[in-house]
C-alpha positions, 0 to 999 in steps of 0.5 A: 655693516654685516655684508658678509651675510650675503656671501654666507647666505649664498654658500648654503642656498644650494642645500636649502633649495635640495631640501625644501625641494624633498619637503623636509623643511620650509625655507623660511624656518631655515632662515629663521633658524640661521637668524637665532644660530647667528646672534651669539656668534655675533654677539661674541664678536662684537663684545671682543671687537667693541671692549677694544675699540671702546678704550683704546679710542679713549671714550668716556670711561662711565659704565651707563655710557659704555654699555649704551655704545655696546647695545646700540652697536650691536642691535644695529649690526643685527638690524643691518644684518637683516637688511642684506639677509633680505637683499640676499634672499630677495636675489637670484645671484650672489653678483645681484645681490652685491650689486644692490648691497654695494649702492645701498651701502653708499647711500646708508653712510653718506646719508648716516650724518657724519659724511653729511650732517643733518643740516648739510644734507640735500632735501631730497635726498634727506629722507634717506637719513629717516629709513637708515638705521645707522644714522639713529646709531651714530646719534645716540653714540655721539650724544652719549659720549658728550652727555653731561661734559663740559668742554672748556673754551680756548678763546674768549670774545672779545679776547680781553683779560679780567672780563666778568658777567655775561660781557663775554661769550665763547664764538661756539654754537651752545655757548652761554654768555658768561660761562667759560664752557660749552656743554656738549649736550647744547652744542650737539643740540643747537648744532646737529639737532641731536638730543640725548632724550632722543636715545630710547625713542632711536632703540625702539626705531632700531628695534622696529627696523630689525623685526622688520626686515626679519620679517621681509628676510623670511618671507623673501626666502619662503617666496623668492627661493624656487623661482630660481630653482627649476622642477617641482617644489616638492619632487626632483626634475623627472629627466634628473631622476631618470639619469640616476634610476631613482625611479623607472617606469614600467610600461602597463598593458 
C-alpha cells in the first residue's frame, strides 16, 4: 500500500523546510525529485517481491499473463504511493498523517472487491469502490488469470448419468446448458460484472489516478509546507540569527 512513504516523507521534511527557507530550491522540485528517485528503488522491489509470489502461488504460467499482473501491480503501488505522498505533505504531523492514512486504508480494502464484491456493497458507499485505484487492480488481476480457462464442473443437475444435449446444466453463474464446464471468463462476467475488455480502459484509470495525485502531491508540498514553519519563507527567524551572531546590528548615528 506504500504507507511507509509517509513515514520517509516526514524524516526529511525538516531539511527541506531548512532549505527552502534559505531559497536554495523550491518544495515541490524536491518532491518531484524524490518521485522519480523512488521508482527504481521501487520497481527493484517489486519485481523481487511479484517473481516469488507469482509462482509460488501457483498462477497461470502464460507470459502475457504474467506481466499483466507485474504492470498492474506495480503502476498501482506508484498510484498509491502518490495518495499518502500527498496526505503526508498535506499534513502538519506524522500522527495526522497517520491517522487520515490508516481509515483511508480501511475504506480502500473494504471497498476494492474482494471483502465486499461489487453487488454486496452498500449503494451508499459503493461510490467508494469508483475512486480506489485498487479495486480497478484487483479486477484486472483477477479476470487476467481466469482469461481463457475453462474449469471443469464436479456436479451436474440433474445428477443423472449418460445425459446428452443441453438436458443438463452446471448449478454455476456462466454456466452453459450442455457444456461440462464453465468459463472463467463468463462466470466472472455474469458473477462480479468484471470483463476482460475492461483491463486497458482500468490502466488508463490507473493511470490517470497516478498523475493525479502527483499533481496534488506537488502542490501540497509547495503550498502546505511553511504554514507549519515559522519565520520567513526566505530568511531564517531574526531571534534565531541573533542567538548564533549570524548577523549583528550596529547602532547608526
Amino acid at each position: 500500500m506504500s504507507i511507509t512513504d509517509t513515514h520517509n516523507l516526514y524524516k526529511g521534511r525538516s531539511v527541506v523546510r531548512k532549505q527552502a527557507s534559505y531559497a536554495f530550491y523550491r518544495p515541490s522540485s524536491d518532491a518531484l525529485a524524490s518521485v522519480l528517485v523512488d521508482i527504481p528503488v521501487k520497481l527493484v522491489v517489486r519485481t523481487c517481491f511479484n517473481i516469488i509470489l507469482y509462482f509460488l502461488s501457483g498462477l497461470a504460467t502464460t507470459a502475457s499473463q504474467f506481466f499483466i499482473f507485474f504492470l498492474f501491480v506495480f503502476v498501482t503501488t506508484l498510484a498509491m504511493s502518490m495518495v499518502f505522498r500527498t496526505i503526508a505533505a498535506a499534513t502538519g504531523t506524522l500522527p495526522q498523517a497517520m491517522a487520515i492514512s490508516g481509515f483511508l486504508v480501511l475504506a480502500l480494502v473494504t471497498y476494492t472487491g474482494f471483502v465486499l464484491p461489487g453487488p454486496y456493497m452498500h449503494p451508499w458507499f459503493k461510490w467508494i469502490s469508483y475512486i480506489n485505484p485498487l479495486s480497478f487492480a484487483f479486477e484486472v488481476l483477477l479476470v487476467n488469470q481466469a482469461h481463457g480457462t475453462n474449469y471443469p464442473c464436479s456436479n451436474l443437475v440433474p445428477p443423472y448419468p449418460n445425459l446428452t444435449g443441453d438436458t443438463f446444466i452446471y448449478p454455476v453463474s456462466g454456466s452453459v446448458a450442455g457444456e461440462t464446464f464453465v468459463n472463467g471468463d463468463a462466470w466472472f462476467e455474469t458473477s462480479y460484472d468484471y470483463s476482460y475488455s475492461h483491463l486497458w480502459r482500468n490502466l488508463g484509470i490507473i493511470v490517470g489516478f497516478l498523475f493525479f495525485f502527483l499533481f496534488t502531491y506537488l502542490l501540497a508540498s509547495e503550498l502546505c509546507e511553511f504554514l507549519h514553519w515559522p519565520g520567513c519563507p526566505c530568511l531564517p527567524a531574526w531571534p534565531a540569527l541573533q542567538h548564533h551572531g549570524t548577523y549583528r546590528l550596529e547602532a547608526q548615528g
